[in-house]
Backbone as JSON Lines, residues from 0, in Angstrom:
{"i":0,"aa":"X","n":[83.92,85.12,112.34],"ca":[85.0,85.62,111.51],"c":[86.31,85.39,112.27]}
{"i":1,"aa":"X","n":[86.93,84.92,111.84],"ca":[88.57,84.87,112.48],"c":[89.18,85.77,112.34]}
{"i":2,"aa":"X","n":[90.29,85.71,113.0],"ca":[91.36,87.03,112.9],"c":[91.87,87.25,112.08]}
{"i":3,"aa":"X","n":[92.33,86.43,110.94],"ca":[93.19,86.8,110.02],"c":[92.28,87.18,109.49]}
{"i":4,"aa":"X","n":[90.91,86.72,109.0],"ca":[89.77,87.76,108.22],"c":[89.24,88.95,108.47]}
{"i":5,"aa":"X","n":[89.46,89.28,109.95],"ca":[89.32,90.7,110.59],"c":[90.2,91.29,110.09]}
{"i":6,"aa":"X","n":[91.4,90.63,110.55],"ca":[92.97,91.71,109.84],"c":[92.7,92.66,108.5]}
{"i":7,"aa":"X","n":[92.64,91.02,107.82],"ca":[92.35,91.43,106.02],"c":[91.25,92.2,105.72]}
{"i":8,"aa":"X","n":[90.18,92.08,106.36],"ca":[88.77,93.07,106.36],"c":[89.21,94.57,106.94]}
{"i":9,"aa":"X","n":[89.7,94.99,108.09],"ca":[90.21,95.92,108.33],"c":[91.27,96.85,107.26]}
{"i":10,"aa":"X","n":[91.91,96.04,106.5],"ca":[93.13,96.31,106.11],"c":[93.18,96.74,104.95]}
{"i":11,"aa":"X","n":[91.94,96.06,104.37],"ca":[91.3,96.8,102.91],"c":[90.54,97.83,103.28]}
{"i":12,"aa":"X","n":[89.71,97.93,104.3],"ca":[89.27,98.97,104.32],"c":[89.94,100.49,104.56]}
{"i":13,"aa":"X","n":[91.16,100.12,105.68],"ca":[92.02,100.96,105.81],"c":[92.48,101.69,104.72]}
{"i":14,"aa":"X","n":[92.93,100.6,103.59],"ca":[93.73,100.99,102.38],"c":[92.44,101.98,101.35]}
{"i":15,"aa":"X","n":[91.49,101.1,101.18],"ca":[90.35,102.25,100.46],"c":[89.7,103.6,100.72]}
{"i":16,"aa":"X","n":[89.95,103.51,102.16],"ca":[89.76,105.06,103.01],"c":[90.65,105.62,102.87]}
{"i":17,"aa":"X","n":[91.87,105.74,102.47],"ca":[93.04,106.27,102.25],"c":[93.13,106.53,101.03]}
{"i":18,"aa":"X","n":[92.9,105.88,100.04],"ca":[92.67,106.44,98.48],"c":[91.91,106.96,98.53]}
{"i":19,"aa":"X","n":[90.58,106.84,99.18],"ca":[89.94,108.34,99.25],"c":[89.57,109.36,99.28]}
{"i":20,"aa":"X","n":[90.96,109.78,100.62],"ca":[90.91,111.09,100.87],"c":[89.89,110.91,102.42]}
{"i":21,"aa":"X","n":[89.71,110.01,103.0],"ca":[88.64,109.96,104.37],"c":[89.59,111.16,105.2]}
{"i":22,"aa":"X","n":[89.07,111.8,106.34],"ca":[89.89,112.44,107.36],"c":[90.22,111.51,107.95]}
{"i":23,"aa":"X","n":[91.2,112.47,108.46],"ca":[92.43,111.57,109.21],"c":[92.25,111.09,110.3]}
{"i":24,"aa":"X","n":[91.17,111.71,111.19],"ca":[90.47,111.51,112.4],"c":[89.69,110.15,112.11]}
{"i":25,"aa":"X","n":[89.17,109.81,111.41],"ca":[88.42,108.32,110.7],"c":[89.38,107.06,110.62]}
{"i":26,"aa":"X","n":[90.82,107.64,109.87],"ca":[91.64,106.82,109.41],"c":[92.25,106.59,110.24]}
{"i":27,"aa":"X","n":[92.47,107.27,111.26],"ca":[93.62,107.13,112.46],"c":[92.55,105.63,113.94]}
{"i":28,"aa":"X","n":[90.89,105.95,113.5],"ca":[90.67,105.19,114.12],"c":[90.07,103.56,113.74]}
{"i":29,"aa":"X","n":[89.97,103.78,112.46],"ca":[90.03,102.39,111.56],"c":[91.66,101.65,111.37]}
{"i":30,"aa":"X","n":[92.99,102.46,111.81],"ca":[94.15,101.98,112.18],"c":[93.84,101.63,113.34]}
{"i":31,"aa":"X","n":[93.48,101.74,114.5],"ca":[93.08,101.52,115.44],"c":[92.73,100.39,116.13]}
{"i":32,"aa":"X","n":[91.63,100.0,115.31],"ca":[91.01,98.82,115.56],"c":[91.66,97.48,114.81]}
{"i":33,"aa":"X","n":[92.55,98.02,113.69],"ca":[93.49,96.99,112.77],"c":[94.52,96.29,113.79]}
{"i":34,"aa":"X","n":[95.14,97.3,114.4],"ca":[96.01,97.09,115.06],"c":[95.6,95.99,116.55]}
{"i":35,"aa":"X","n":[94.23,96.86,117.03],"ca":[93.64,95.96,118.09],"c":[93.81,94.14,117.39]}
{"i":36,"aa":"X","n":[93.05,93.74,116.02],"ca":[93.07,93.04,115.99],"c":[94.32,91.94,115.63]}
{"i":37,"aa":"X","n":[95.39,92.51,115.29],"ca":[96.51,92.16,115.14],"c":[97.07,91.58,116.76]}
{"i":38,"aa":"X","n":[96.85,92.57,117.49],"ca":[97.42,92.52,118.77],"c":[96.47,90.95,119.52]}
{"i":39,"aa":"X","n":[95.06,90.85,118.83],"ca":[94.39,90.01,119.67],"c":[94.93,88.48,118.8]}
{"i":40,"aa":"X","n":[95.26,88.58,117.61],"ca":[95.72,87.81,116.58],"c":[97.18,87.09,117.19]}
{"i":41,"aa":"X","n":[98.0,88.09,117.56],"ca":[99.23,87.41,118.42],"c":[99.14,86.81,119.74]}
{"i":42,"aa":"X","n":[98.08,87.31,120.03],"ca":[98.08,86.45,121.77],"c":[97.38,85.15,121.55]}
{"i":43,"aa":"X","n":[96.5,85.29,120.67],"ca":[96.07,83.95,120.68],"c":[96.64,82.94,120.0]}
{"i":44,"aa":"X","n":[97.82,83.09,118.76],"ca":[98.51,82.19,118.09],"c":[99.46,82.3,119.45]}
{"i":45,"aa":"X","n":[100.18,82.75,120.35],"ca":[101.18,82.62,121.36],"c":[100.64,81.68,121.95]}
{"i":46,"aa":"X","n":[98.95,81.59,122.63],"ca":[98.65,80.9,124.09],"c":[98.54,79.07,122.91]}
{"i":47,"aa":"X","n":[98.76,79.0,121.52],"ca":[98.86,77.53,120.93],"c":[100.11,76.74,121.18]}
């Protein structure tokens, strides 16, 4: 899976746990890992 499909996989999920109603303790760590992959998403388009 690539990053931008992690992103987008994360990002819907983020968004559907949130229409939900998930706790915030869940949501705060599925932001979490969005963000991880964003962060791993920029270093590796930088080191091209």
């Amino acid at each position: 899976m690539t990053c931008k499909n992690r992103i987008e996989t994360a990002r819907n999920i983020l968004n559907n746990a949130a229409s939900i109603n998930i706790s915030k303790e869940l949501l705060l760590k599925i932001s979490q890992k969005l963000d991880e992959y964003i962060v791993e998403y920029y270093r590796y388009e930088e080191s091209i």
